[in-house]
N, C-alpha and C positions, 0 to 999 in steps of 0.2 A: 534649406534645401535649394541646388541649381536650379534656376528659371533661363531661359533665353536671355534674359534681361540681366541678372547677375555674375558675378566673377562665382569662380567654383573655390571651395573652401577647402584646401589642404591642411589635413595634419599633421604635425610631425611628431613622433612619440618615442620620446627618446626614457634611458632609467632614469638619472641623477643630474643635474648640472655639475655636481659638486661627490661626485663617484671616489673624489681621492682629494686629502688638504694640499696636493703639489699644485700648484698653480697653474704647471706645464699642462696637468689635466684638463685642467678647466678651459686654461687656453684650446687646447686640443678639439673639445666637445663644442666651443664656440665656435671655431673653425669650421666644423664636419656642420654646425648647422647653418651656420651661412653659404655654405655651398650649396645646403640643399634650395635655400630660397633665391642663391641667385639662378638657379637651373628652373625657376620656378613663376618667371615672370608671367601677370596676369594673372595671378592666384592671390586669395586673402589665404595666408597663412597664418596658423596655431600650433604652436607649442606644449606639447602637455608632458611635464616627468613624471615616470608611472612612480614614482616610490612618494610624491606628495601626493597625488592624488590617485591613488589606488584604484582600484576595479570600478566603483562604481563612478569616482568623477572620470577613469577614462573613458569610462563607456555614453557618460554624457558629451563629453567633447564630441566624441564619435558620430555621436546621433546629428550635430552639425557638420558635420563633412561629408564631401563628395566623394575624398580618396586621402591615402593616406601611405605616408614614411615611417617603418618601424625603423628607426637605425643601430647600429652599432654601439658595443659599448662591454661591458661583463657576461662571466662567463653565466648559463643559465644553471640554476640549483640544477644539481643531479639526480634528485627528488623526482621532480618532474621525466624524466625520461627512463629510469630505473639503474642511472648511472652508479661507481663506486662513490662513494663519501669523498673518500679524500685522493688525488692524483696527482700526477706532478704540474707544475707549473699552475696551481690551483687559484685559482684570482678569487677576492670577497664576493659572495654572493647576496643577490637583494631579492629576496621571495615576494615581498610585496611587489614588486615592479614586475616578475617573471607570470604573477598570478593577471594581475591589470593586462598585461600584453598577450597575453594567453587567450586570455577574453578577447580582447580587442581583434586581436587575429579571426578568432572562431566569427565573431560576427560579420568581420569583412565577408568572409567566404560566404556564411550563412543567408547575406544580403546581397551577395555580388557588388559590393564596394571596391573598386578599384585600388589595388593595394603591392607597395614594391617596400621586400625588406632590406636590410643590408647587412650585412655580420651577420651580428646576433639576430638581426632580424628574422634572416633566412632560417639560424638556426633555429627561431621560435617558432617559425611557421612549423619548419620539420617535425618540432615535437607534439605540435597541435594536430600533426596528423598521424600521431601515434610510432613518429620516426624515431631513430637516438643519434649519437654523436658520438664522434672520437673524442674525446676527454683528451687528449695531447697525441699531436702530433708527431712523427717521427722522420716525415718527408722537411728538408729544408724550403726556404725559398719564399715561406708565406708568413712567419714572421717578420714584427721590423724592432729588433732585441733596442734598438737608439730611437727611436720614435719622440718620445720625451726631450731628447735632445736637439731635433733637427725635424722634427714632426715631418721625414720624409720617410714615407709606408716601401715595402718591399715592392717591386717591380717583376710581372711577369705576364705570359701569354694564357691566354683560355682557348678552348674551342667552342664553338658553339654548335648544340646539334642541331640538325639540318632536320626540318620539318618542324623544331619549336616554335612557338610566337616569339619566343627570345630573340630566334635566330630573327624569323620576318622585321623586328623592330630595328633590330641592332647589323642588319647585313650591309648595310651601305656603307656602316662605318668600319666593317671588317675589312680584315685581309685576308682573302683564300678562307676565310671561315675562323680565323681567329681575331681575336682584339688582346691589347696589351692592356693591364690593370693594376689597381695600388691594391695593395691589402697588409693585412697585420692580423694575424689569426693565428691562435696554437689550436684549435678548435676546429672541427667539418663535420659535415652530416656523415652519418654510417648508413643505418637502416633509412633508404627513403621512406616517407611515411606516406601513409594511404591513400591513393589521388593525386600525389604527386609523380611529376616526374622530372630526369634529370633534364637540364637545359645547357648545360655548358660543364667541361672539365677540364680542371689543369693537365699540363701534359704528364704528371705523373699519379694520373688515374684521379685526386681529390676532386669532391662533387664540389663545382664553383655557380652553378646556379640550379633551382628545383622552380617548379610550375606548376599550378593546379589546373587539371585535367579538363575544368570548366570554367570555373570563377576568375576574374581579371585578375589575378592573383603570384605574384612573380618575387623568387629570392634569391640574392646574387650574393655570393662569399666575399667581393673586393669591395674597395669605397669609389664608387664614383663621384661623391663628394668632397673627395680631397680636393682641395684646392689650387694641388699642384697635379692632379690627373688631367686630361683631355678632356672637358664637360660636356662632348656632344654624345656621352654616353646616358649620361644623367638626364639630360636635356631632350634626347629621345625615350627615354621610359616614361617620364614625366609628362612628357607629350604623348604618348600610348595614352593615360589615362584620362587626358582631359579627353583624348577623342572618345575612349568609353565612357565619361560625363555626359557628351554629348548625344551619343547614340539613347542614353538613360533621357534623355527628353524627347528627344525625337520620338520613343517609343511610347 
């Protein structure tokens, strides 16, 4: 637990190191997690992947953090949101890890844990609050079909809306109210889900960020992690939360 006296413990909760035998993969997931920890100085950070350690060692890691990184990575079971079985562009699915992150999500909220998702993240929040998903996309733009080969994400603009906490974090480093982002998604929220709401959209209507209505609790569609994106996006959300660590002692 944060004291005055101690660094604040980040965690980052990612599915799989090893989500795919291509190495490009692996490469790829090492990448997006060194971004997050160099956006993350002054924190002792942990790593947990939910598919080793399942619901209950995430939720032990959990119980030592201040705040926390769901990131990016597979599509979530369709199980979970009442999706079809099988659609196009269908990626392997990991239940143990969707179940672990599900949890870990609900208690963020549950506890007012300070919590920012990414991708899937976002999308796990959404469905923890009883939202669903487009199962495939049809708008261009937010895929990045060469990823694997040049691990450089698609490029595009968001809005952010005006009156979020999104917007308050991240308005300095807009323009006119938008920011430019990396992302790689055949995947978006449909139904927002309960308490949430939207925070930012692409310009062709996709929900690119949702917020909880109460709890520090924030999910963004793009990676600010990349490590070829602009990092003072990352590096202001990040910084959002430690100031909510801090406010957590002061109170």
């Amino acid at each position: 637990m944060l004291t005055k006296e101690s660094r604040p413990k980040l965690l980052i909760s990612g599915v799989t190191e090893f989500r795919s035998p291509d190495p490009r993969a692996i490469a790829l997931t090492r990448r997006l997690v060194g971004g997050i920890m160099s956006a993350a100085p002054g924190w002792d950070t942990e790593v947990s992947w939910a598919v080793n350690d399942g619901t209950d060692g995430t939720l032990e890691r959990f119980a030592r953090a201040d705040a926390v990184v769901v990131m990016g990575g597979p599509d979530v079971s369709p199980e979970y949101y009442g999706g079809s079985a099988h659609y196009p562009n269908e990626e392997p699915h990991f239940p143990v890890a969707d179940e672990a992150q599900l949890a870990l999500i609900n208690a963020a909220v549950a506890r007012n844990v300070p919590l920012v998702g990414i991708c899937r993240g976002m999308q796990l929040l959404n469905i923890s609050r009883g939202g669903t998903l487009v199962q495939d996309l049809d708008e261009p733009g937010h895929t990045s079909p060469q990823i694997m080969e040049d691990y450089r994400f698609s490029q595009h603009s968001v809005e952010l809306a005006r009156g979020s906490r999104l917007h308050s974090v991240l308005r300095s480093h807009a323009v006119r109210g938008e920011i430019l982002v990396h992302s790689a998604h055949h995947q978006a929220v449909d139904r927002v889900g309960e308490n949430l709401v939207v925070a930012a959209r692409a310009s062709d209507g996709v929900v690119e960020a949702v917020e909880h209505v109460s709890a520090p609790v924030v999910g963004v569609q793009w990676h600010p992690e990349d490590p070829y994106a602009d990092p003072t996006c990352l590096t202001m959300l990040i910084a959002q939360m430690r100031e909510r660590c801090s406010m957590r002692i002061a109170a």
